[in-house]
C-alpha positions in Angstrom: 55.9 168.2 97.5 52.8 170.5 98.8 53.6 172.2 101.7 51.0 173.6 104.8 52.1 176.4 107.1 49.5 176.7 109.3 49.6 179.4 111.7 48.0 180.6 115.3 46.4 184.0 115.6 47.9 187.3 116.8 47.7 187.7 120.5 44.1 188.4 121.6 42.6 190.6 124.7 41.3 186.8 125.8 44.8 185.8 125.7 46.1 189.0 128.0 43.4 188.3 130.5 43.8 184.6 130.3 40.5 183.9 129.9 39.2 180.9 127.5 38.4 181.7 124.1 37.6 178.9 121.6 33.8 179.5 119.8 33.6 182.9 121.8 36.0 185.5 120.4 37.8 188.7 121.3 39.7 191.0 119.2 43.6 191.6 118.3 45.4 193.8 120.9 47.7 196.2 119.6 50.7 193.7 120.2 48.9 191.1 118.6 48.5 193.5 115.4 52.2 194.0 115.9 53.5 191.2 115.8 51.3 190.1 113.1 52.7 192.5 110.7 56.4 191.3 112.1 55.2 188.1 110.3 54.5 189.3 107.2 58.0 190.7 107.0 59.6 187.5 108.2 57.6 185.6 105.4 58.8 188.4 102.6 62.2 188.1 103.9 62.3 184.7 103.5 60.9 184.6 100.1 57.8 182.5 101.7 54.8 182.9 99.8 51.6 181.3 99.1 49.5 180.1 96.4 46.6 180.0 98.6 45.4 181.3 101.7 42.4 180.6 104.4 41.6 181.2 107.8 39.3 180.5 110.5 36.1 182.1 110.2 36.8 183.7 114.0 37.8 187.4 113.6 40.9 187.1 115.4 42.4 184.8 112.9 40.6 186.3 109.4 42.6 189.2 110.8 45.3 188.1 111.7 45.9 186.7 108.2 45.0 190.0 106.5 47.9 191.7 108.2 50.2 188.8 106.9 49.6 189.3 103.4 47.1 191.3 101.5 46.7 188.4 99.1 42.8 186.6 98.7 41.8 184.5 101.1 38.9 182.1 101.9 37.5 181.5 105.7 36.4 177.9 106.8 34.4 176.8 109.7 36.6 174.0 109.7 39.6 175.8 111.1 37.9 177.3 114.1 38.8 176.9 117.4 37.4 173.8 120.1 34.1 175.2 121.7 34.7 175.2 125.1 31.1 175.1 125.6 29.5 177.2 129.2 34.1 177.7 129.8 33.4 180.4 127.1 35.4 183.9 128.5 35.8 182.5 132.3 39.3 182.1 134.0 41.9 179.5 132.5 42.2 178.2 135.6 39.0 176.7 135.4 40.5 174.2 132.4 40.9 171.2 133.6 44.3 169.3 133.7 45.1 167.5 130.6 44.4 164.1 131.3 47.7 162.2 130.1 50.2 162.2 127.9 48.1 160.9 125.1 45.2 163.2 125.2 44.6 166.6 126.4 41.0 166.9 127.4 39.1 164.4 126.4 35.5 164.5 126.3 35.3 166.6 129.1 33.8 169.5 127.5 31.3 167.5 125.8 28.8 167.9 128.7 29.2 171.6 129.1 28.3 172.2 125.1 31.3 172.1 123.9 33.7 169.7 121.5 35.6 166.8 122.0 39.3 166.5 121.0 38.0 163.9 119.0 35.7 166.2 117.0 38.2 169.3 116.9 41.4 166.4 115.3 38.5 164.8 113.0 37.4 168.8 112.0 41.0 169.9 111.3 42.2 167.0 109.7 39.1 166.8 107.5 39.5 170.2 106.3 43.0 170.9 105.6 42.9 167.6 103.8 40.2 168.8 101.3 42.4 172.2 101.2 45.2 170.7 99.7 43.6 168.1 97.7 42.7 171.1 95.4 45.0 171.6 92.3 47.2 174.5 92.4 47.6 173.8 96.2 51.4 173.5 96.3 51.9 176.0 99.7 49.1 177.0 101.5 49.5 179.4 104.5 46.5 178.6 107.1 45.6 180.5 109.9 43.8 178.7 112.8 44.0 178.6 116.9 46.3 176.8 119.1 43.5 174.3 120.7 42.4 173.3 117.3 46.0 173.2 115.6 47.7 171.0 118.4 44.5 168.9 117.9 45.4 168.3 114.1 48.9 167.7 114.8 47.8 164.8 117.0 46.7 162.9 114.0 50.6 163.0 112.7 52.9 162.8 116.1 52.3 161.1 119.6 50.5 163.7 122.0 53.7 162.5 124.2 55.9 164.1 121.7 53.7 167.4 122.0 52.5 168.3 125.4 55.8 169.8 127.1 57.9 169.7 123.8 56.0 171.7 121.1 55.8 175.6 122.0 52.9 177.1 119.5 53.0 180.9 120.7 51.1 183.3 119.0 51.8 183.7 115.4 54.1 180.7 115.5 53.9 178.5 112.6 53.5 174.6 112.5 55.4 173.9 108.8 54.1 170.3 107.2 54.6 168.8 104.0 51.9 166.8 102.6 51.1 164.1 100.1 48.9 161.3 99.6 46.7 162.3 101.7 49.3 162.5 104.4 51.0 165.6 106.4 54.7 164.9 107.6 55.5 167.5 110.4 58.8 169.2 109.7 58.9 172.2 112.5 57.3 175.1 114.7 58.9 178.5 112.8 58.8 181.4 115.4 58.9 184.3 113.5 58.5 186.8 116.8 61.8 185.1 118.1 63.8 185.0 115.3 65.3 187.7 113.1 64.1 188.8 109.9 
């Protein structure tokens, strides 16, 4: 059985000064290049390794992934983060409250320029899909956002199961399985809080 592991980017100066950060970007901080590193040994440790490897095209995840491993790697638009539209680098606070327990935002920032959690699920699921469709896909390592990654597991587990019960910290890992054209959800693998 194929297996994904598809993991969130190092920690991000965005990220220390809580500001919003899906098409806009902002580089690793020095934990964040930490920490990724600290991945890479987990991964060696635990004899994980990859027949493939992508990334979003953003530079905090392309980055991120080059610290993990030094192996080839391709980057796809399809694995970026939800444009947050005018949100762009203000305050978190300003993101609005998710709007149930099935759905976080919506369409809300549709009418600022941004995407729908429609769009980012359809995006993500689209892409990592066509990724391990390929032959010689058996374990592919993935490195995306959180927005866009919670967005993707949506398609495979009730939001209710996620908001408030799925913790996808920096340079966690969400670990899936996958065949015929389906991805089974196994667990969240939290390198920076477990030992090597």
């Amino acid at each position: 059985m194929k297996e994904l592991y598809l993991m969130r980017h190092g920690e991000t100066l965005f990220n220390r000064l809580h500001r919003i950060q899906g098409a806009s970007d902002s580089p690793l901080t020095a934990q964040g290049i930490a920490d990724a590193k600290k991945v890479g040994q987990y991964l060696t440790a635990h004899h994980i390794t990859f027949d493939h490897a992508y990334s979003s095209t953003q530079e905090r995840a392309s980055d991120t992934l080059e610290l993990v491993t030094n192996q080839p790697y391709k980057r796809l638009k399809g694995l970026k983060e939800q444009n947050f539209g005018v949100f762009e680098g203000e305050s978190e606070v300003l993101n609005p409250k998710p709007k149930s327990d099935k759905e976080f935002y919506g369409d809300f920032f549709v009418q600022y320029g941004g995407e729908s959690d429609q769009q980012v699920s359809k995006r993500m699921k689209a892409t990592l899909t066509k990724v391990m469709e390929q032959p010689g896909h058996e374990r592919v390592l993935a490195v995306s956002h959180a927005g866009a990654s919670y967005m993707f597991l949506q398609n495979w587990i009730p939001n209710s199961e996620i908001m408030g019960h799925i913790h996808f910290a920096n340079c966690s890992l969400l670990h899936f399985t996958y065949a015929d054209q389906q991805f089974h959800f196994l667990e969240v693998i939290d390198p920076l809080h477990q030992s090597v």
